[in-house]
PDB file of N, CA, C and O in Angstrom:
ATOM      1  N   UNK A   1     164.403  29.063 189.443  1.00  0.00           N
ATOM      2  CA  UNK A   1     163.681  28.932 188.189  1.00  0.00           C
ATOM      3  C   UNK A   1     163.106  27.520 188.043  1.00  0.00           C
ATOM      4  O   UNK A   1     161.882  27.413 187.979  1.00  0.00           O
ATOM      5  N   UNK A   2     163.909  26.383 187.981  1.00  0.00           N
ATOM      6  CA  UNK A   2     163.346  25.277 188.377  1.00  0.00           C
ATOM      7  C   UNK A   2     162.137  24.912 189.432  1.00  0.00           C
ATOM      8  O   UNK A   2     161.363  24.077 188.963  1.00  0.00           O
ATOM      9  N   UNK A   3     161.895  25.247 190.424  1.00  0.00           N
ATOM     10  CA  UNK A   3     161.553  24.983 191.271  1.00  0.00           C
ATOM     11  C   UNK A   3     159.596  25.940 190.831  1.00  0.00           C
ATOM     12  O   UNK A   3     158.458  25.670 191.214  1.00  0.00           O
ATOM     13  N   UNK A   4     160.063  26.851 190.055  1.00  0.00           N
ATOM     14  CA  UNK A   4     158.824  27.447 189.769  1.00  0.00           C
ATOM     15  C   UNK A   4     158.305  26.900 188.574  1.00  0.00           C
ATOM     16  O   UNK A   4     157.095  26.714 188.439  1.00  0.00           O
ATOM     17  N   UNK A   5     159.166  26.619 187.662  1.00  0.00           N
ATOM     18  CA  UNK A   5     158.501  25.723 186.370  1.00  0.00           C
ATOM     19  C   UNK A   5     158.132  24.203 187.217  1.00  0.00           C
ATOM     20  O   UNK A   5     157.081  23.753 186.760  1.00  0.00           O
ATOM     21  N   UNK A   6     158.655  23.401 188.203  1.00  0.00           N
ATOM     22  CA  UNK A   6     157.851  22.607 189.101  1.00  0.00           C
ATOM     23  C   UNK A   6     156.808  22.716 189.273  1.00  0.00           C
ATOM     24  O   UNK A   6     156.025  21.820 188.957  1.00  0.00           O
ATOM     25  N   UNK A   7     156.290  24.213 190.014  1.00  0.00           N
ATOM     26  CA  UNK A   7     155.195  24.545 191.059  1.00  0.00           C
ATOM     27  C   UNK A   7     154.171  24.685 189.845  1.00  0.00           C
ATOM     28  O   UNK A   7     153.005  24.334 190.026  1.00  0.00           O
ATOM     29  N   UNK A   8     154.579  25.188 188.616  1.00  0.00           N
ATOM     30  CA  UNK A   8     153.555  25.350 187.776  1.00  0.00           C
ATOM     31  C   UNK A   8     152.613  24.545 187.312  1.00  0.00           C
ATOM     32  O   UNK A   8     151.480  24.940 187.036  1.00  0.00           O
ATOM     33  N   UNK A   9     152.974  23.456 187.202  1.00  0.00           N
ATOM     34  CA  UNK A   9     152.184  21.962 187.491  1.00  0.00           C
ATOM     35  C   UNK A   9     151.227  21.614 188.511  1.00  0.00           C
ATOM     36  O   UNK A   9     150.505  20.627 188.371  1.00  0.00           O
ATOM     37  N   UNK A  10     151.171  22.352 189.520  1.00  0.00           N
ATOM     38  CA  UNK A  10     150.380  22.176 190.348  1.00  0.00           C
ATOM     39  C   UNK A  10     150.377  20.522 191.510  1.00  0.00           C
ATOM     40  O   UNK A  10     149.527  19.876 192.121  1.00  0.00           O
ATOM     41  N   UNK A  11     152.143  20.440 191.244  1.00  0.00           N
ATOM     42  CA  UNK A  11     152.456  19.069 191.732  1.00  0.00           C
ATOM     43  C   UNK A  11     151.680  18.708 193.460  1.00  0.00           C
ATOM     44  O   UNK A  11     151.293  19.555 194.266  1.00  0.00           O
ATOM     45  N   UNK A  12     151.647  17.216 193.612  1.00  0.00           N
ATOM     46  CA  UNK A  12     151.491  17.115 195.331  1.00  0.00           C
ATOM     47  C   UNK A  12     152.539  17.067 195.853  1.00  0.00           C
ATOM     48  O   UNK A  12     152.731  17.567 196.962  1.00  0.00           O
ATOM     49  N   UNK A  13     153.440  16.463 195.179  1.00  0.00           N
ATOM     50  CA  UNK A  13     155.110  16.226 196.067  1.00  0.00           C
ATOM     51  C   UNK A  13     156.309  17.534 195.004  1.00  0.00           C
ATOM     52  O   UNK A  13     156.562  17.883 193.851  1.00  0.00           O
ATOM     53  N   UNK A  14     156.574  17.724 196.033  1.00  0.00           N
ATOM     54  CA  UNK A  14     157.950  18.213 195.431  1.00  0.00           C
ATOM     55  C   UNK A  14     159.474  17.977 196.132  1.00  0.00           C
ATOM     56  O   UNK A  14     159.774  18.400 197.249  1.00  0.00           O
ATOM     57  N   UNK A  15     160.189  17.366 195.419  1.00  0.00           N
ATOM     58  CA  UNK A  15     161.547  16.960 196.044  1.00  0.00           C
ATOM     59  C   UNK A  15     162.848  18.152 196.030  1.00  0.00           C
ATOM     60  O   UNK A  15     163.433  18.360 194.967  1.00  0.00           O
ATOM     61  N   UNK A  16     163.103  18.642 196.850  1.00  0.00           N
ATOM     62  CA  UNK A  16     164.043  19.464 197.082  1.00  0.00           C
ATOM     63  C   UNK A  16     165.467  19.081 197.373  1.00  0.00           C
ATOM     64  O   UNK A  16     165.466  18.027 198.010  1.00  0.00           O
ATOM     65  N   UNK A  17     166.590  19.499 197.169  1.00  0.00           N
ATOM     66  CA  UNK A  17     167.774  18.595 197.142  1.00  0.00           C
ATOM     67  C   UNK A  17     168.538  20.022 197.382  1.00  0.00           C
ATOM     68  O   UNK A  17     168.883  20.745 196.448  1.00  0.00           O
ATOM     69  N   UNK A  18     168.764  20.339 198.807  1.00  0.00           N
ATOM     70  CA  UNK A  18     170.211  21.618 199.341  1.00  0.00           C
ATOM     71  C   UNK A  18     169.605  22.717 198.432  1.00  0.00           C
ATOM     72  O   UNK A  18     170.344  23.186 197.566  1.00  0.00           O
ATOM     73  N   UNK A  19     168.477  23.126 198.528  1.00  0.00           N
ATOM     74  CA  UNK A  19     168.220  24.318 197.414  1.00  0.00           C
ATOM     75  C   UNK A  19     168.968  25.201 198.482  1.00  0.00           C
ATOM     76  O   UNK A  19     169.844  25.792 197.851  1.00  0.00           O
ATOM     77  N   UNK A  20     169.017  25.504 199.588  1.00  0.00           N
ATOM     78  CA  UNK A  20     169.599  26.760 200.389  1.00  0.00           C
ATOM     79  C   UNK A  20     171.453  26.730 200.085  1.00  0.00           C
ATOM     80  O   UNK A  20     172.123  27.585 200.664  1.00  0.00           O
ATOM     81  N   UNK A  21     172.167  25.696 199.154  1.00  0.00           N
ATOM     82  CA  UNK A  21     172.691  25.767 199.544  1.00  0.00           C
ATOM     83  C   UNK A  21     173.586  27.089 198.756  1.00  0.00           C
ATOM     84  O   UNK A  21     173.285  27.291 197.579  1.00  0.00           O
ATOM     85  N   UNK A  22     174.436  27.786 199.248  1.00  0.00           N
ATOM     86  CA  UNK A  22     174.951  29.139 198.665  1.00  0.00           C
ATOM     87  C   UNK A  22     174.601  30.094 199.034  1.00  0.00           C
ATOM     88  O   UNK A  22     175.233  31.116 199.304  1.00  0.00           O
ATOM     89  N   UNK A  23     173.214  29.798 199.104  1.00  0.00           N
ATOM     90  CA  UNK A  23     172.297  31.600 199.445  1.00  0.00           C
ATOM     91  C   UNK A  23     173.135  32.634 200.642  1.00  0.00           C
ATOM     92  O   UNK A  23     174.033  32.287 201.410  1.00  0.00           O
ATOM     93  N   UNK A  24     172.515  33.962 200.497  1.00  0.00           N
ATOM     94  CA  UNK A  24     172.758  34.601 201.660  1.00  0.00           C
ATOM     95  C   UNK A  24     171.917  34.223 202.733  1.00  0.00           C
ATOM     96  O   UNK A  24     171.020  33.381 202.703  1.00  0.00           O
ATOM     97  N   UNK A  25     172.356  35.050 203.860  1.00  0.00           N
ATOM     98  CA  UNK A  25     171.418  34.780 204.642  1.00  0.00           C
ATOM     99  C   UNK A  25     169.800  35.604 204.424  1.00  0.00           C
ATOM    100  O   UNK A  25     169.129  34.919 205.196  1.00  0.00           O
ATOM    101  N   UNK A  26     169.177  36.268 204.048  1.00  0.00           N
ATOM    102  CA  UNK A  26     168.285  37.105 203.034  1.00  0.00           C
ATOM    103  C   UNK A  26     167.550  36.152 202.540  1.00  0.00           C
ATOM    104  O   UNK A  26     166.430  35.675 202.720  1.00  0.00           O
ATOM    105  N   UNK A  27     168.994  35.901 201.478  1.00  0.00           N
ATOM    106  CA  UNK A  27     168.107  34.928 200.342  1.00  0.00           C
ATOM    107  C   UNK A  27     167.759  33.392 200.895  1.00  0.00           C
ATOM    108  O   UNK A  27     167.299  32.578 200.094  1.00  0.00           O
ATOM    109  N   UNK A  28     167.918  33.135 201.847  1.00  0.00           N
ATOM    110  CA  UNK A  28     167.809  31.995 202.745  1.00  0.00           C
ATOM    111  C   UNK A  28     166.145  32.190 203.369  1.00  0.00           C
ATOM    112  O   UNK A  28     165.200  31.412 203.237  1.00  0.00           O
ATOM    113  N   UNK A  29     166.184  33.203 203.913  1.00  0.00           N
ATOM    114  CA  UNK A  29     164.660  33.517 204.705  1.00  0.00           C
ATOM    115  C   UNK A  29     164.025  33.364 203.828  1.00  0.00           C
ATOM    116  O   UNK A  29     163.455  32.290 203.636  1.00  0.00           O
ATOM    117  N   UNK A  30     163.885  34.756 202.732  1.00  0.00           N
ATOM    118  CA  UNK A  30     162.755  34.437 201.026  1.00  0.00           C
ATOM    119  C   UNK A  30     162.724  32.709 200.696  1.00  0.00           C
ATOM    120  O   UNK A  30     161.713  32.187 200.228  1.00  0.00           O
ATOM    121  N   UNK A  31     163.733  32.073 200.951  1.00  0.00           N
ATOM    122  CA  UNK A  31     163.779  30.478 200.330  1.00  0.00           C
ATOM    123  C   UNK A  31     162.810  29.696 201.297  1.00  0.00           C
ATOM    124  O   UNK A  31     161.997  28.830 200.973  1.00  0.00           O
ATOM    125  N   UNK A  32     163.092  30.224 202.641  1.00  0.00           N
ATOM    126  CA  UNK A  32     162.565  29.325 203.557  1.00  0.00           C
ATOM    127  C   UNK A  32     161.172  29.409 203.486  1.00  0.00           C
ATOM    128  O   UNK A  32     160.341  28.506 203.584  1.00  0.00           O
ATOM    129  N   UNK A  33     160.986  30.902 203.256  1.00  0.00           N
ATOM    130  CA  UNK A  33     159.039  31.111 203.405  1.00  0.00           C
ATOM    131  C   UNK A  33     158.753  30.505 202.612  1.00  0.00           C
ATOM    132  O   UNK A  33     158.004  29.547 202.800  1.00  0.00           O
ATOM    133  N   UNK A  34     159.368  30.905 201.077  1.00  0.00           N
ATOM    134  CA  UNK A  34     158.477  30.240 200.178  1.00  0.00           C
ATOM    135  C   UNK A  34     158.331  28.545 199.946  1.00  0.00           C
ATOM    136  O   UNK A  34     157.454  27.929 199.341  1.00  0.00           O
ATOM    137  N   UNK A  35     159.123  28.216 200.420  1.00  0.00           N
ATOM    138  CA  UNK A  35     158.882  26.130 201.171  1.00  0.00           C
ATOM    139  C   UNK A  35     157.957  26.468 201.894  1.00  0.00           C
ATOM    140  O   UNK A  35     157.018  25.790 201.478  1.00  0.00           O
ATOM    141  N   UNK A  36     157.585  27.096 202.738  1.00  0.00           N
ATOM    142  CA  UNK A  36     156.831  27.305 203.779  1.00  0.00           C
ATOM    143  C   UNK A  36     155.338  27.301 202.980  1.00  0.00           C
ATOM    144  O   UNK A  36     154.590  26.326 203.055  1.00  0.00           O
ATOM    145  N   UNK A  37     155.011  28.485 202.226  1.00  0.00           N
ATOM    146  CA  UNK A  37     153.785  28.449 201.980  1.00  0.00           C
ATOM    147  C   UNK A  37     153.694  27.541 200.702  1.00  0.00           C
ATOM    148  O   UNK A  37     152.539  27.574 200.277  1.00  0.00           O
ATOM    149  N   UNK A  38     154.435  26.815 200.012  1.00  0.00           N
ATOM    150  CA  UNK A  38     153.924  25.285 199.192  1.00  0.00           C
ATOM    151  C   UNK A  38     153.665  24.421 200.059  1.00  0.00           C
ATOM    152  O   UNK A  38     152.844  23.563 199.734  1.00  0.00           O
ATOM    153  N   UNK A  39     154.321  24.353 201.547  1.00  0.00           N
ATOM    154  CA  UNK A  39     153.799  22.799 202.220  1.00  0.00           C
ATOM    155  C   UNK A  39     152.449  23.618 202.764  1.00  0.00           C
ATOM    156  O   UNK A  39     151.416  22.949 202.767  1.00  0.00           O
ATOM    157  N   UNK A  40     152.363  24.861 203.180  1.00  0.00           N
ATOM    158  CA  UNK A  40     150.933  25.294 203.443  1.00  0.00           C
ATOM    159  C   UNK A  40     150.273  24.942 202.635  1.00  0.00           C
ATOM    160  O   UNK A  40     149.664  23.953 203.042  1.00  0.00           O
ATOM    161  N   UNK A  41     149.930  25.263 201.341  1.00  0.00           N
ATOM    162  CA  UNK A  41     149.063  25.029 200.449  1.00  0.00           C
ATOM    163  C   UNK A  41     148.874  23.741 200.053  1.00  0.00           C
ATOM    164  O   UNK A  41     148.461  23.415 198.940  1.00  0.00           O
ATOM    165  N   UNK A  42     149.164  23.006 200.930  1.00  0.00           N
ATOM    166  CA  UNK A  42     149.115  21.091 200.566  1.00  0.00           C
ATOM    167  C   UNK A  42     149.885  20.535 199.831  1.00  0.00           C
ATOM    168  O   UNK A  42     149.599  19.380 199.516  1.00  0.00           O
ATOM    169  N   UNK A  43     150.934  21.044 199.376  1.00  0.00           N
ATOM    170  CA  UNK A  43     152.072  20.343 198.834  1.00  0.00           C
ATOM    171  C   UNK A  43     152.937  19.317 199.557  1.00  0.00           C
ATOM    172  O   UNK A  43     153.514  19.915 200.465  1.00  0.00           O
ATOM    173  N   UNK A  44     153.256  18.094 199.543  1.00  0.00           N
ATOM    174  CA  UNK A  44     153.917  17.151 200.377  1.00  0.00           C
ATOM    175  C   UNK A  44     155.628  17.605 199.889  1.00  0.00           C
ATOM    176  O   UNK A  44     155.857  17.493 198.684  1.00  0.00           O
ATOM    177  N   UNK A  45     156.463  17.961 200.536  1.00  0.00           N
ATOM    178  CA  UNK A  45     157.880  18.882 200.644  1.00  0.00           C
ATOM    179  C   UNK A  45     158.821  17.540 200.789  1.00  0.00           C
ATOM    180  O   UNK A  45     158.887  17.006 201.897  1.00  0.00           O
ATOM    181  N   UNK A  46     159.447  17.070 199.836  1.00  0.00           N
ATOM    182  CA  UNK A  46     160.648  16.319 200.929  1.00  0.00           C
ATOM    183  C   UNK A  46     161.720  16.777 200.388  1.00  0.00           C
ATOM    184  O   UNK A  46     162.007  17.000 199.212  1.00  0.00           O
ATOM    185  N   UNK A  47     162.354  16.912 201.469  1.00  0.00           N
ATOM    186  CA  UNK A  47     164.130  17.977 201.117  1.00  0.00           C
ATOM    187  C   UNK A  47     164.725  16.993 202.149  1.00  0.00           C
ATOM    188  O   UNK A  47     164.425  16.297 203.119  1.00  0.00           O
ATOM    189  N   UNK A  48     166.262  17.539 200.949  1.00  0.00           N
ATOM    190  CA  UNK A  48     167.560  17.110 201.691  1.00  0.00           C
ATOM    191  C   UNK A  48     168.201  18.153 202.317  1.00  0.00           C
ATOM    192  O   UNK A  48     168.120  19.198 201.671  1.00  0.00           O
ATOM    193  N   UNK A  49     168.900  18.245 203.504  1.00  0.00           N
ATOM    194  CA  UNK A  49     169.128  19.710 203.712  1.00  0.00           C
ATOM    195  C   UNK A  49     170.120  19.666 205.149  1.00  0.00           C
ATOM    196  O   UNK A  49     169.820  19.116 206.209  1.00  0.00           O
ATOM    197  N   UNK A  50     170.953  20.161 204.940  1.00  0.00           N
ATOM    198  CA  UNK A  50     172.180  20.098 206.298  1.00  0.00           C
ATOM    199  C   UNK A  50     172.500  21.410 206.855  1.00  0.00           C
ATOM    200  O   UNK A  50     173.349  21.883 207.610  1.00  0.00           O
ATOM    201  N   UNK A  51     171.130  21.955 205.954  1.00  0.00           N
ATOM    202  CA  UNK A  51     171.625  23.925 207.258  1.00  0.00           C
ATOM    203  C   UNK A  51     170.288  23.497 208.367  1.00  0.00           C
ATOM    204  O   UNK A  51     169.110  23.460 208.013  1.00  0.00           O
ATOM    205  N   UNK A  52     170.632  23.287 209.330  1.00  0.00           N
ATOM    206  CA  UNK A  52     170.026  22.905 210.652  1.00  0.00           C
ATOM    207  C   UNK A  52     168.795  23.868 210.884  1.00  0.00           C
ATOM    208  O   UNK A  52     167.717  23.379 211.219  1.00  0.00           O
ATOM    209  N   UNK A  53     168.921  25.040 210.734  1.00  0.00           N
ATOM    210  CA  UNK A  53     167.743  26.390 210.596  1.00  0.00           C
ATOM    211  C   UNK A  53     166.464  25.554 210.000  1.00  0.00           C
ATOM    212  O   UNK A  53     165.486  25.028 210.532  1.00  0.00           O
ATOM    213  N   UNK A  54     166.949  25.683 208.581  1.00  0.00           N
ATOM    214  CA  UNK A  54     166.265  24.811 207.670  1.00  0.00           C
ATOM    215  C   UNK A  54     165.277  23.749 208.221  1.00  0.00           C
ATOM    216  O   UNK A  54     164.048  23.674 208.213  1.00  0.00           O
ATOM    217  N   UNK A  55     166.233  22.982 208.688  1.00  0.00           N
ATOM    218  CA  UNK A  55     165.095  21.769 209.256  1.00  0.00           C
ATOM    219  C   UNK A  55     164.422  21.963 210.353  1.00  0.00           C
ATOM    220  O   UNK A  55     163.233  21.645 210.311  1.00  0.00           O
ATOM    221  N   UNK A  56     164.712  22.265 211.033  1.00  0.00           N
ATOM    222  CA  UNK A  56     164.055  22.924 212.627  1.00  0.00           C
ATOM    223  C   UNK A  56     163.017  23.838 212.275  1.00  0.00           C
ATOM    224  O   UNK A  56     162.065  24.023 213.033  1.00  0.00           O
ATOM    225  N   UNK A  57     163.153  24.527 210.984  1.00  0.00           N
ATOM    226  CA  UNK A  57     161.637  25.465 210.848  1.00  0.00           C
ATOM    227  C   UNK A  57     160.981  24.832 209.755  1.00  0.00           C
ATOM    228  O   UNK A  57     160.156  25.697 209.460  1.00  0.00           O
ATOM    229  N   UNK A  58     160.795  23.846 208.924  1.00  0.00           N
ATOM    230  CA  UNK A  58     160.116  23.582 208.022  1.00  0.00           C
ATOM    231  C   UNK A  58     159.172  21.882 208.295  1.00  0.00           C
ATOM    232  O   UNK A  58     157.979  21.581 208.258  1.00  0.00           O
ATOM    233  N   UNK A  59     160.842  20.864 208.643  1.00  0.00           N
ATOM    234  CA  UNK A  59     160.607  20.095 208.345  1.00  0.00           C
ATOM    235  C   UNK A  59     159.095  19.519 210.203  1.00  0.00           C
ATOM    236  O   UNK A  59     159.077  19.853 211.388  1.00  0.00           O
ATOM    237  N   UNK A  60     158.166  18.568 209.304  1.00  0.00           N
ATOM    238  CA  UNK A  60     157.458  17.987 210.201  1.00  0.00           C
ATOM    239  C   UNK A  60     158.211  16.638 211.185  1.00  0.00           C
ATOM    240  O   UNK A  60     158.215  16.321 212.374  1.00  0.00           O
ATOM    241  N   UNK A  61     158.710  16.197 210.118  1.00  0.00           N
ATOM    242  CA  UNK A  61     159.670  14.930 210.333  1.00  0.00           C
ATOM    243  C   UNK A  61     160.804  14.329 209.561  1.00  0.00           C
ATOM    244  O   UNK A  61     161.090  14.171 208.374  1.00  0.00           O
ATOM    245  N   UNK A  62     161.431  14.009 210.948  1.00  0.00           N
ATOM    246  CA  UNK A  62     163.149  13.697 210.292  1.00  0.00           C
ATOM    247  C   UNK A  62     163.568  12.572 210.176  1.00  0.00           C
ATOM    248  O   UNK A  62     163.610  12.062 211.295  1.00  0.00           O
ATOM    249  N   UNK A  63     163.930  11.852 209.359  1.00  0.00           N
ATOM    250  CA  UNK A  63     164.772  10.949 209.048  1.00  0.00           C
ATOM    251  C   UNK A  63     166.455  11.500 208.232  1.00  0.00           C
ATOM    252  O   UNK A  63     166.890  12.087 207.242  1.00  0.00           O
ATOM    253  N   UNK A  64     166.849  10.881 209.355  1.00  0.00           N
ATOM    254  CA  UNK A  64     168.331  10.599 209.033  1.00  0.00           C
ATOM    255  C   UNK A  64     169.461   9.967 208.705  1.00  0.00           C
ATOM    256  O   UNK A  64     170.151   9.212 209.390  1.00  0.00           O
ATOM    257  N   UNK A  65     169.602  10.347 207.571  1.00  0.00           N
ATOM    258  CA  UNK A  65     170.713   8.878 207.086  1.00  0.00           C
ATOM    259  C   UNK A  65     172.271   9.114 207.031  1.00  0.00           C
ATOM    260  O   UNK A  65     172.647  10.154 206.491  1.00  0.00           O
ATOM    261  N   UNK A  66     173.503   7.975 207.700  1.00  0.00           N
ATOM    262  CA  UNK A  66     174.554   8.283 207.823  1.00  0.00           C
ATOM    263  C   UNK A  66     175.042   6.746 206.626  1.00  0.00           C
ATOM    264  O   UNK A  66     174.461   5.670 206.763  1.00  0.00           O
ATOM    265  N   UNK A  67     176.023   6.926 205.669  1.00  0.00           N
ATOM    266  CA  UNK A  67     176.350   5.909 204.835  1.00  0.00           C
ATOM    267  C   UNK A  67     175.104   5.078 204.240  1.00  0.00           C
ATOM    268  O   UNK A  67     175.040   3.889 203.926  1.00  0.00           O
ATOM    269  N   UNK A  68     174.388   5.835 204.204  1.00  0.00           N
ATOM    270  CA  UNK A  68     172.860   4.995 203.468  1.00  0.00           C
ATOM    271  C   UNK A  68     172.068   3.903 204.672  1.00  0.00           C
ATOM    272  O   UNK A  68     171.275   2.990 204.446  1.00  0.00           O
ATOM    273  N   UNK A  69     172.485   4.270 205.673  1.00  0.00           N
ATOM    274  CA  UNK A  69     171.922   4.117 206.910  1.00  0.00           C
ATOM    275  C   UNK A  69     170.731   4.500 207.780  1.00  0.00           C
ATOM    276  O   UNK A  69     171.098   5.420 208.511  1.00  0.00           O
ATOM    277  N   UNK A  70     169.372   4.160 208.022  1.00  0.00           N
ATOM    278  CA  UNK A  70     168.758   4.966 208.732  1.00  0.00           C
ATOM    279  C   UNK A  70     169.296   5.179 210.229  1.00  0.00           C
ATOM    280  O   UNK A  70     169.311   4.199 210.974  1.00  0.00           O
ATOM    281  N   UNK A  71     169.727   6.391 210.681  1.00  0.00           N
ATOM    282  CA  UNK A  71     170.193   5.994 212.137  1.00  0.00           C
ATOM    283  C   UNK A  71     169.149   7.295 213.267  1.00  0.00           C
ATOM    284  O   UNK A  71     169.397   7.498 214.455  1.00  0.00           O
ATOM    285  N   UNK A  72     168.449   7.726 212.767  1.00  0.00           N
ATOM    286  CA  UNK A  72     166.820   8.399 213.568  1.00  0.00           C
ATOM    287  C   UNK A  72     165.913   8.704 212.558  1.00  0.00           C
ATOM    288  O   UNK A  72     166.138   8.757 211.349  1.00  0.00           O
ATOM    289  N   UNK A  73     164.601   8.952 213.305  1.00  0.00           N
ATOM    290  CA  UNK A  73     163.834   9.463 212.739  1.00  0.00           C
ATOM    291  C   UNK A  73     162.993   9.824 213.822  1.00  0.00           C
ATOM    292  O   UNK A  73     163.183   9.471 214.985  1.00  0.00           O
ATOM    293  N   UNK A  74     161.993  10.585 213.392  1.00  0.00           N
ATOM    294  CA  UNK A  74     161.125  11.246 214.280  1.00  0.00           C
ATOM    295  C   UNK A  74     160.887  12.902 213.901  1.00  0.00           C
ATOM    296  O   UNK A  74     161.156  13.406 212.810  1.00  0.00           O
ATOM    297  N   UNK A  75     160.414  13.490 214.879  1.00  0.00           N
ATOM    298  CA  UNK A  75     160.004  14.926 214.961  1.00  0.00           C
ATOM    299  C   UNK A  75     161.682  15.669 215.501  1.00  0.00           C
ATOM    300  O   UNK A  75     162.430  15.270 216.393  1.00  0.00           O
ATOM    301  N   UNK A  76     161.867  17.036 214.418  1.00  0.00           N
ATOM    302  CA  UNK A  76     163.312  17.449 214.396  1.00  0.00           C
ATOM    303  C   UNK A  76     163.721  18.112 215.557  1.00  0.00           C
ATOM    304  O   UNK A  76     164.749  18.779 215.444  1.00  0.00           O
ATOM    305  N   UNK A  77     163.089  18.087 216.797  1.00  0.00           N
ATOM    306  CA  UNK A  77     163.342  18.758 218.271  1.00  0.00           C
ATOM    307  C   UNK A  77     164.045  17.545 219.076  1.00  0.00           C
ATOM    308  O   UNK A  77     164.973  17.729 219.863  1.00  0.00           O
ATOM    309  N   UNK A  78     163.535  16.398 218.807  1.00  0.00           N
ATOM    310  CA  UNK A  78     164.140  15.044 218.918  1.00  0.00           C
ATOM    311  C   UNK A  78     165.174  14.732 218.286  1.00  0.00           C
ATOM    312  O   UNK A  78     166.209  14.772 218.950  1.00  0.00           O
ATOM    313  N   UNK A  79     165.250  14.471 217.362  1.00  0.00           N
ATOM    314  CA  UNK A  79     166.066  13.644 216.131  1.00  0.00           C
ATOM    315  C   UNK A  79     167.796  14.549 216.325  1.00  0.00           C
ATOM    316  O   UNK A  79     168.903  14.017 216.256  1.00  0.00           O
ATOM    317  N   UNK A  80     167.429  16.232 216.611  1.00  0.00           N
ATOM    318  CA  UNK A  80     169.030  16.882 216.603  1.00  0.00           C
ATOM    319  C   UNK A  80     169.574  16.385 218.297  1.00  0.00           C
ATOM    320  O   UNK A  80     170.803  16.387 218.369  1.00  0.00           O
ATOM    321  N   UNK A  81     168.928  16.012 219.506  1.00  0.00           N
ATOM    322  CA  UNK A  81     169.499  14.976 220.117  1.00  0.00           C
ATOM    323  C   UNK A  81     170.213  13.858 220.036  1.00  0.00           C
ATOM    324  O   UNK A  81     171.357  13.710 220.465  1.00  0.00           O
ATOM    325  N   UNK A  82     169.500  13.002 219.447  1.00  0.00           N
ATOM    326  CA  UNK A  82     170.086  11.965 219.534  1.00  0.00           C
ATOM    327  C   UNK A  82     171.516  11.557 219.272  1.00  0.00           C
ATOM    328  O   UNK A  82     172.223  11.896 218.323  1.00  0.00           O
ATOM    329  N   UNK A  83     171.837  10.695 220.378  1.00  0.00           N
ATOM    330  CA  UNK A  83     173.417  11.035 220.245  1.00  0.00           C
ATOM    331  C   UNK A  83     174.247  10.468 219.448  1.00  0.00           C
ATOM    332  O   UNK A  83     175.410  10.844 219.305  1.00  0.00           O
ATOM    333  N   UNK A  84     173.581   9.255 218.697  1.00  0.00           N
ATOM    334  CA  UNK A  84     174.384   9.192 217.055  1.00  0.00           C
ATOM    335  C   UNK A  84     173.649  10.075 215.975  1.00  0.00           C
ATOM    336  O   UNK A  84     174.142   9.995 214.850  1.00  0.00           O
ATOM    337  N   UNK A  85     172.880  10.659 216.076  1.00  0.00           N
ATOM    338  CA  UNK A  85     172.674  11.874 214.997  1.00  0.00           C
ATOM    339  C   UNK A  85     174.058  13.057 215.766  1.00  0.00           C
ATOM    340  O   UNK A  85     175.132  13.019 215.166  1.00  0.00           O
ATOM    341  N   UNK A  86     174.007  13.624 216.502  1.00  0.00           N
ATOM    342  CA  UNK A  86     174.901  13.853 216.841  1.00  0.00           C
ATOM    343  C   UNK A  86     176.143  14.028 216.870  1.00  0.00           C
ATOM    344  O   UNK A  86     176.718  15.091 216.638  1.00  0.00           O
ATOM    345  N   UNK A  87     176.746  12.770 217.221  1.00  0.00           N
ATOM    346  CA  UNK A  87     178.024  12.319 216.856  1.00  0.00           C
ATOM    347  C   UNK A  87     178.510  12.045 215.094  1.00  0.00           C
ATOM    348  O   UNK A  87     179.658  12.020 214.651  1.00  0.00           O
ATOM    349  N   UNK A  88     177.267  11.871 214.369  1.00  0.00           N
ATOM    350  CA  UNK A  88     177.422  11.576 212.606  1.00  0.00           C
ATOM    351  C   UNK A  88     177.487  12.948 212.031  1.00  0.00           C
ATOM    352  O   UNK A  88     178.030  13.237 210.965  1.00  0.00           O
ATOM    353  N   UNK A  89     176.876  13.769 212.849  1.00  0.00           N
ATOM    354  CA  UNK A  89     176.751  15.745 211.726  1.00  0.00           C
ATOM    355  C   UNK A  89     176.489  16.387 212.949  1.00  0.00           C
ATOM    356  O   UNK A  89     177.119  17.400 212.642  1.00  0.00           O
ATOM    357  N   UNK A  90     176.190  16.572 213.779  1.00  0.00           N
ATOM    358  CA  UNK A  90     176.046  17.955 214.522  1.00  0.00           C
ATOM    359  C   UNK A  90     177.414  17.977 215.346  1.00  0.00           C
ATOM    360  O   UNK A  90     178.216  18.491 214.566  1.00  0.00           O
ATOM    361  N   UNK A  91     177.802  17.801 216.040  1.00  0.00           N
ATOM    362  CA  UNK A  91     178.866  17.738 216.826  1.00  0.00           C
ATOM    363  C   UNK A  91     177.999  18.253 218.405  1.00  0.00           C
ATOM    364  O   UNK A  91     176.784  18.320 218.587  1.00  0.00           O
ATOM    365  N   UNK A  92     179.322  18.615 219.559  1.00  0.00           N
ATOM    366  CA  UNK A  92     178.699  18.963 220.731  1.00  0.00           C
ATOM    367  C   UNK A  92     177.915  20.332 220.883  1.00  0.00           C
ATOM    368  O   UNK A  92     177.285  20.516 221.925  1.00  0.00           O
ATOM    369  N   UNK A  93     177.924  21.439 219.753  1.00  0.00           N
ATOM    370  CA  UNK A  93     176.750  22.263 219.937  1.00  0.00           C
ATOM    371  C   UNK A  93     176.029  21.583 220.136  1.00  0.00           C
ATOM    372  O   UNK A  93     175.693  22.030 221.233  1.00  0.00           O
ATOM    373  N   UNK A  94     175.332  20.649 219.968  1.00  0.00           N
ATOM    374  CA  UNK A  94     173.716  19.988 219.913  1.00  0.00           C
ATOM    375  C   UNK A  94     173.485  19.744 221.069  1.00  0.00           C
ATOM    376  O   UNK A  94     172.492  20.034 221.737  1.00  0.00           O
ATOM    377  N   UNK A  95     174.902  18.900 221.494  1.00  0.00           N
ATOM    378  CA  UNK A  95     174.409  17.994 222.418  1.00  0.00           C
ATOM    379  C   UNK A  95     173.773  18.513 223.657  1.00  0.00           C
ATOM    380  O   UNK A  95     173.325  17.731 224.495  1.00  0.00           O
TER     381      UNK A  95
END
């Protein structure tokens, strides 16, 4: 509901903060498209977000912060490498 009284404004940025977080998996896809077609339609998207899906299909670019730290950034095919992104939240799946 929030997020649509947002869009109604016709904003350029919209800040997202774990909206996936709870959902099913369902209600996760419907969540994801519809991020999907606001950054289509020229909306600038910045989310916080630790379901890995999530970022790997939306985001353009990642920055990552551990203790208010920048410790990567870059494009998210990169960034889930790196081996202190890594070692801070993904563990050895990633690696």
């Amino acid at each position: 509901l929030d997020l649509a009284r947002a869009l109604a404004s016709e904003p350029r940025l919209v800040l997202l903060d774990e909206v996936l977080s709870g959902l099913t998996p369902a209600q996760m896809t419907d969540a994801l498209r519809l991020v999907r077609r606001i950054r289509d339609r020229g909306t600038t998207v910045v989310f916080v977000e630790h379901i890995m899906r999530a970022v790997l299909d939306l985001a353009d670019r990642v920055v990552v912060l551990s203790y208010g730290q920048v410790i990567a950034e870059g494009l998210p095919q990169q960034v889930v490498r790196d081996p202190e992104v890594v070692r801070a939240y993904l563990g050895r799946a990633y690696a």
